[in-house]
C-alpha positions in Angstrom: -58.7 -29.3 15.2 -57.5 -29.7 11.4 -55.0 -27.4 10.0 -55.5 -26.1 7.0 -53.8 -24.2 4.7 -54.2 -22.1 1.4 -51.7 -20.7 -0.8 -51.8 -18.1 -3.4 -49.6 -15.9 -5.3 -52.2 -13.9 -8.4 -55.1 -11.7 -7.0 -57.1 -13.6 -10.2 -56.3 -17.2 -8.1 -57.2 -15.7 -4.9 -60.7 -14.3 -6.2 -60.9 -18.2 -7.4 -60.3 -19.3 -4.1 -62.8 -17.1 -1.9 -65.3 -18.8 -1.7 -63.7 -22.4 -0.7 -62.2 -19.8 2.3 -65.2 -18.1 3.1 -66.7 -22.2 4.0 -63.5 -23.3 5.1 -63.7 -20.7 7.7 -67.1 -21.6 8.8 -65.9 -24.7 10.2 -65.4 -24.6 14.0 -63.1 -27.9 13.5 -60.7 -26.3 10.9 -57.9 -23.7 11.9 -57.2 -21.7 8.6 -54.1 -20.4 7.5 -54.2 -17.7 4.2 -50.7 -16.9 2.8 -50.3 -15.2 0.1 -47.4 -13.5 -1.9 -48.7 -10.1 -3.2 -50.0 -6.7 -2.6 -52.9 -6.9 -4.7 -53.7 -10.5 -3.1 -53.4 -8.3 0.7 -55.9 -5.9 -0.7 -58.6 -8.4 -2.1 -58.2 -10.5 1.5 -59.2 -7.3 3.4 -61.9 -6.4 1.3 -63.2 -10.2 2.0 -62.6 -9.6 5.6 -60.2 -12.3 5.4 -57.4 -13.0 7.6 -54.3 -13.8 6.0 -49.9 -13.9 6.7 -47.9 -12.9 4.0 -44.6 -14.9 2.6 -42.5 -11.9 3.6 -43.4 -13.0 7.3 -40.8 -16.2 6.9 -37.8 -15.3 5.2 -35.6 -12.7 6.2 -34.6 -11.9 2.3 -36.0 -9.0 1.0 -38.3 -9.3 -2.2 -36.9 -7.5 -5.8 -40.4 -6.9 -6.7 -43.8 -7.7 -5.5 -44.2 -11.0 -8.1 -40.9 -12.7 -7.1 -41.1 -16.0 -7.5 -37.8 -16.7 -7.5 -37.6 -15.2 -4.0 -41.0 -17.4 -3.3 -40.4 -20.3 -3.0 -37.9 -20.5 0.4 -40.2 -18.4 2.6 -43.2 -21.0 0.7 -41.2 -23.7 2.5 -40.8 -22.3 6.1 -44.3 -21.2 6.3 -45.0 -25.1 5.2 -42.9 -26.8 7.8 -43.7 -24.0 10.4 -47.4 -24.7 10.2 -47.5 -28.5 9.4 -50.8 -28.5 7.9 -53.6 -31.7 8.1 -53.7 -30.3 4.1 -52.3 -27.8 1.7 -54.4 -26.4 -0.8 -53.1 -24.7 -3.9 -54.2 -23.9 -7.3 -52.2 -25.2 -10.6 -48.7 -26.7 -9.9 -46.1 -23.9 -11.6 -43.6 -22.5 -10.8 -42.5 -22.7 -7.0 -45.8 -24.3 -6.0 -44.3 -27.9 -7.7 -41.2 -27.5 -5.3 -43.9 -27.2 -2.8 -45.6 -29.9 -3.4 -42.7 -32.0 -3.2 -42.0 -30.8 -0.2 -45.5 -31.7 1.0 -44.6 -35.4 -0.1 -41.3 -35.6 1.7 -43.3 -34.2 4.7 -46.3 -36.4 4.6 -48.4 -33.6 4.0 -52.1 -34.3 2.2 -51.8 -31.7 -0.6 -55.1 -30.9 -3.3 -54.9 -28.6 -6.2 -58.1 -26.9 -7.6 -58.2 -26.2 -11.4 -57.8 -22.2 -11.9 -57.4 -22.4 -15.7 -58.4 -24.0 -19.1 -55.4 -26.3 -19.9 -53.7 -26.3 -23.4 -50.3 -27.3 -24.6 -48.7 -24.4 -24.0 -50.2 -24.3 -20.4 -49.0 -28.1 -19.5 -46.5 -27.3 -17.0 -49.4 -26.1 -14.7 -50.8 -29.4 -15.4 -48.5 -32.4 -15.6 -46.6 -33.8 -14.5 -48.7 -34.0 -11.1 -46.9 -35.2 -8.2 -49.9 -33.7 -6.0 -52.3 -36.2 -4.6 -55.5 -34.6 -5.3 -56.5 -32.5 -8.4 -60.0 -30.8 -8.2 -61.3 -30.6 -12.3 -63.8 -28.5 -13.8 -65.0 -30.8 -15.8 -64.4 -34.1 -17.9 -62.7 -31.8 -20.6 -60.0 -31.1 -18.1 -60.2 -34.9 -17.0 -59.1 -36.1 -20.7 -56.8 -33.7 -21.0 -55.0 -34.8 -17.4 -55.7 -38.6 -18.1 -53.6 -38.1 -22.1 -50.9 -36.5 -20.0 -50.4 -39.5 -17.8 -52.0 -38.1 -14.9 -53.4 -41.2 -12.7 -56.9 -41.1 -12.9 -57.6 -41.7 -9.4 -55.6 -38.8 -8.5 -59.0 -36.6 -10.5 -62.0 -35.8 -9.1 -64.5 -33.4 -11.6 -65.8 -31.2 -9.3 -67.4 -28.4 -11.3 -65.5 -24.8 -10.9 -66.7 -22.6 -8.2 -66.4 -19.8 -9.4 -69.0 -21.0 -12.2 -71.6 -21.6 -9.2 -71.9 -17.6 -9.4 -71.9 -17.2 -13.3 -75.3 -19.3 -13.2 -77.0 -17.2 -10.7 -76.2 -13.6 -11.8 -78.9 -11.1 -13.0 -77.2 -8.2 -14.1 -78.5 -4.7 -13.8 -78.1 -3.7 -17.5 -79.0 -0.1 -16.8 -76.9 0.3 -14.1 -73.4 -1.3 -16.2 -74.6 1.1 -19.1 -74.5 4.3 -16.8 -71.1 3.0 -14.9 -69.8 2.6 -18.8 -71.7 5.4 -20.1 -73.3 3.1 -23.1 -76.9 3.0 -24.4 -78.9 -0.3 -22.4 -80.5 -0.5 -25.6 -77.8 -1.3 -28.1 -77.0 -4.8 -28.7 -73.8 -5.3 -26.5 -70.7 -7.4 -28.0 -68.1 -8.0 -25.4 -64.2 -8.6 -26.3 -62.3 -10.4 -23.5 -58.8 -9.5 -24.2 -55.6 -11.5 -23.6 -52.0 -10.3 -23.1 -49.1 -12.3 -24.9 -49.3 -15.9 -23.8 -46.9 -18.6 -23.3 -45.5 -19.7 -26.7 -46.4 -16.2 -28.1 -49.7 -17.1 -28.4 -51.7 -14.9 -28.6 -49.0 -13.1 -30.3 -48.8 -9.4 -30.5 -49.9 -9.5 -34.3 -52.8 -11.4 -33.5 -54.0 -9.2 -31.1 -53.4 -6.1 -32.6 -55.0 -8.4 -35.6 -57.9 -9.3 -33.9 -58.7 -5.9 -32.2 -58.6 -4.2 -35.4 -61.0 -5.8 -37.4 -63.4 -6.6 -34.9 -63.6 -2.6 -34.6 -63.9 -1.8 -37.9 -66.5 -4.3 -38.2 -68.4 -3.0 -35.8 -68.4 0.2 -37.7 -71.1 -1.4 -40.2 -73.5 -1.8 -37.6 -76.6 0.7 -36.0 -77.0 0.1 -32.6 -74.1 -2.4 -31.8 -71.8 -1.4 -29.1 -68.4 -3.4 -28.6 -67.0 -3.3 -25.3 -63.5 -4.3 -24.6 -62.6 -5.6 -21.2 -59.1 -5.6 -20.4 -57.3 -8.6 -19.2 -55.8 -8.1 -15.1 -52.0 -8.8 -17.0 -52.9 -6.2 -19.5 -53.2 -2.5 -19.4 -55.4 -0.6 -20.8 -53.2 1.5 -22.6 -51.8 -1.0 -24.5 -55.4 -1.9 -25.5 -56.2 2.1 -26.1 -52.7 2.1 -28.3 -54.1 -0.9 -30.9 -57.3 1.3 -31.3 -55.6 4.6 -31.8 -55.2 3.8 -35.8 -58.7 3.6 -36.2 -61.9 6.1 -35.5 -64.6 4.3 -34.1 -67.8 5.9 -31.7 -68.8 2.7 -30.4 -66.1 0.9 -29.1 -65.0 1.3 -25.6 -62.3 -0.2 -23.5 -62.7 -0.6 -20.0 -61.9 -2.9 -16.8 -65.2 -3.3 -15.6 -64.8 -3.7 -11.7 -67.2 -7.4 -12.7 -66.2 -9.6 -15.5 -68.4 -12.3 -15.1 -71.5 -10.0 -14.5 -71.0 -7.8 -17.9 -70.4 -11.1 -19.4 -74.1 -12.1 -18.3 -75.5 -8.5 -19.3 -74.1 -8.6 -23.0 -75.1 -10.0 -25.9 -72.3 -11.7 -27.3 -68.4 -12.6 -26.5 -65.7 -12.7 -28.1 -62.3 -13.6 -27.1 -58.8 -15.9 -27.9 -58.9 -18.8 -25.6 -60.0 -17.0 -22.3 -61.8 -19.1 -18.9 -64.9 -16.3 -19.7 -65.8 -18.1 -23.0 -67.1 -20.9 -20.2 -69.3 -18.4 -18.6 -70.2 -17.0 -21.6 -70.9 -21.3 -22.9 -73.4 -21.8 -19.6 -75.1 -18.5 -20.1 -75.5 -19.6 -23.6 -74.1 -16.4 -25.0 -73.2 -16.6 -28.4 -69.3 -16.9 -29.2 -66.8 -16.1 -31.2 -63.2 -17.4 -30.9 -60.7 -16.2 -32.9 -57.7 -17.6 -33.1 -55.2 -16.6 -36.3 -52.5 -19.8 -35.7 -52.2 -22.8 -36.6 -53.7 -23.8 -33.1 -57.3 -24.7 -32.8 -58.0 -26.7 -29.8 -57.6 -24.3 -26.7 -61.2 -24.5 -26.3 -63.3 -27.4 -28.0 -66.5 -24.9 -28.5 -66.0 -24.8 -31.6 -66.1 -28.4 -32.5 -68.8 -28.7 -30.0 -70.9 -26.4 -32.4 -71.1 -24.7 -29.0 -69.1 -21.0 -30.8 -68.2 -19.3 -34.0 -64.1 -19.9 -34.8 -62.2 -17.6 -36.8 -59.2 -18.7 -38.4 -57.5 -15.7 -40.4 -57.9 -12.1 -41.0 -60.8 -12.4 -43.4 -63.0 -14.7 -41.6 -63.5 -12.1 -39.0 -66.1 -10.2 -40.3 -67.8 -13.4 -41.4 -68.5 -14.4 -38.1 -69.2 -11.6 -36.6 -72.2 -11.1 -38.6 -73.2 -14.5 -37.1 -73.0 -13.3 -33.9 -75.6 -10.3 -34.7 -77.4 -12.6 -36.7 -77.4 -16.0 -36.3 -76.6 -16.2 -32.7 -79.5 -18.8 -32.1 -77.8 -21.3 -33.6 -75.7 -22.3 -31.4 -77.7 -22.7 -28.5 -79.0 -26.2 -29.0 -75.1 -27.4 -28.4 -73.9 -25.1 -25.7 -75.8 -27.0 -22.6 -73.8 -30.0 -23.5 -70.7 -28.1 -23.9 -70.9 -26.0 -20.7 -71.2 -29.9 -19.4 -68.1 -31.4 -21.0 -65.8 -27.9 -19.6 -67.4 -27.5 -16.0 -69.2 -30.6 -14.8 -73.2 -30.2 -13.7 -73.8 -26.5 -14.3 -76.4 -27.2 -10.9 -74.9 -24.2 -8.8 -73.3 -27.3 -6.5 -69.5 -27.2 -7.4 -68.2 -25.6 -4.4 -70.5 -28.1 -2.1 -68.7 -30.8 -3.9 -65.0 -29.3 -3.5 -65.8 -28.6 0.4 -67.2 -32.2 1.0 -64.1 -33.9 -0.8 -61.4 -31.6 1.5 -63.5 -32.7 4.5 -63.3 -36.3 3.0 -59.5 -36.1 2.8 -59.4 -34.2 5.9 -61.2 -37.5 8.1 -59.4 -39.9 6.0 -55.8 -38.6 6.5 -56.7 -38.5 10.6 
């Protein structure tokens, strides 16, 4: 009997890791262990029907809040020695999860980290250094950017992303989104994947607010065009609300649609900063826009692909969003490779390939 066990602390890297669960738990050899950190996490897991311990279980310290990380990390540790896992599976090494992975080395403990989400500069700590022994990529893009960071190569494995198994086989029920929403099936739908304030102030509150604004009083020009705002999980929708409050428009709406990935299939168009949903919206083969209003280009390379519409300042907003009503064709010729180059295959088989490595590692640590 192998003992495994996952570790989460976001209800966004939980939802990530469901279905790598849902198999694990299938397996009559493999006793599973869940642990997670917070409330929303406990809620999702019993929705799932999942069985799970929670850090509070192994410490006898009392949490300040229920995203402590600083309180994390020692109950993180007991739960690790207590159980003495055949493998520990995480997802991104920040924060207390690096301690923990250390820990795993002292210990002898096989360790794998899946990719949860795009890496950039700013978002380098959850990617190198890595002094995990396996690290699960989405695709070469992720590779290149691991191998440049002096991550060993043998240490990658480009799986695809699991979670993009389900982007490729979704057909949304537009009439059904347009009555939960209240918006007409028939308009042309343009959705706008917010971001909250990111490491580095970027996205910073001015381009947001930025960004927001004109897209909304763009829309204004157009019959028929409905924009749709869906709220980041670390952003509320009142702050969103608040940025639209200076300006009248009739068809805009801000929501938190219940299913990101499946309004992203039933639109027409995305736009966002440097969000993981311009990937699904890539293999769709939506069209795209990015905006990004610094002097940083590169979160995503969709643009260079020819894969997505960039916007660069203020005025070049409008400019591109007429080429997503109008010109959106254009880009799909490029997008197939591009969806390639982020998440590796696009064949519905990414999760196959994460299970039958852990199962590798599994047999090969025994």
């Amino acid at each position: 009997m192998f003992e495994v066990m996952v570790f989460t602390y976001l209800q966004r890297h939980l939802k990530k890791m469901i279905p790598i669960i849902v198999e694990l738990e299938k397996r009559t050899n493999v006793n599973l262990t869940v642990v997670l950190m917070t409330q929303e996490e406990r809620l999702i897991a019993e929705s799932h029907g999942i069985p799970y311990k929670m850090l509070d279980n192994f410490t006898i310290e009392k949490r300040k809040q229920d995203f402590d990380l600083g309180w994390g990390l020692e109950p993180l540790i007991n739960v690790i020695g207590a159980i003495k896992p055949d493998l520990f599976i995480a997802i991104e090494v920040n924060y207390i999860l690096r301690n923990a992975i250390r820990y795993c080395k002292q210990q002898n403990i096989p360790n794998l980290i899946i990719q949860h989400g795009t890496p950039n500069k700013f978002s380098l700590h959850a990617f190198a250094p890595f002094e995990g022994d396996y690290f699960l990529a989405w695709g070469d893009f992720t590779r290149d950017f691991l191998i440049k960071h002096n991550v060993a190569p043998e240490k990658i494995a480009v799986t695809g992303g699991a979670p993009f198994d389900r982007t490729i086989s979704l057909k949304p029920d537009r009439q059904k989104i347009a009555n939960e929403l209240n918006i007409s099936p028939s308009d042309k739908w343009i959705l706008f994947t917010t971001q909250g304030v990111g490491p580095h102030n970027c996205p910073s509150v001015d381009e947001i607010k930025t960004a927001i604004q004109e897209t909304v009083k763009e829309v204004l020009a157009y019959e028929h065009v409905q924009l749709i705002f869906q709220v980041h999980p670390a952003q509320s929708i009142e702050s969103v609300n608040d940025i639209l409050l200076e300006i009248q428009s009739n068809n805009s709406i801000v929501s938190r649609y219940h299913d990101t990935e499946e309004l992203i299939a039933a639109s027409d168009a995305l736009i966002t900063f440097f969000s993981t949903t311009a990937i699904d919206a890539v293999i769709l083969q939506k069209p795209i826009l990015l905006i990004t209003l610094t002097d940083d280009k590169d979160f995503l390379p969709f643009v260079k692909l020819r894969a997505a519409y960039g916007a660069y300042t203020k005025d070049e907003i409008p400019i591109m969003f007429n080429k997503l009503i109008f010109d959106n064709d254009l880009l799909k010729t490029d997008q197939i490779k591009a969806a390639e180059y982020v998440s590796y295959k696009n064949d519905g088989q990414s999760l196959q390939r994460i299970m039958t490595l852990i199962y590798n590692v599994l047999e090969l640590e025994k």
